[in-house]
Phi, psi and omega in degrees: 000138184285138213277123193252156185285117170242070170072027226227059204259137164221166174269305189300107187264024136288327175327291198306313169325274163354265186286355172274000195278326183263334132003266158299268190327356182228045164058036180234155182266141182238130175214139191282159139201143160318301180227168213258323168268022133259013151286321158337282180315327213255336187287327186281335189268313177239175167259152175241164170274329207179140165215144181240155187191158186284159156283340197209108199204136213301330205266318194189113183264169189320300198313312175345271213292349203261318183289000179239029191160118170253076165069177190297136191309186193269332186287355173238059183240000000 
């Protein structure tokens, strides 16, 4: 089964360490961000399966950053 893509922003990196660690054992490629705009940016370049964030983040909190791009348009898929 193809590996499916996820996400991952938090400020915190244990967090990240912590799910992407349970993640992965459950078959997803995971990519990180530090703040809520570089996940924004990361949301605007690809597609995802799921993206989990943090809520309350210095920069941009999750609702923010999750809600302002559902991946790159369709004509360029």
């Amino acid at each position: 089964m193809k590996p499916m893509k996820a996400p991952e922003i938090d400020d915190e990196q244990i967090v990240l360490d912590s799910v992407s660690k349970i993640l992965t054992d459950e078959n997803y490629t995971v990519e990180f961000s530090l703040s809520g705009r570089g996940g924004r940016d990361m949301a605007f370049e690809r597609t995802y399966d799921i993206v989990l964030t943090d809520i309350r983040m210095p920069d941009m909190g999750g609702c923010g950053c999750s809600g302002t791009s559902s991946g790159p348009s369709q004509s360029s898929r």
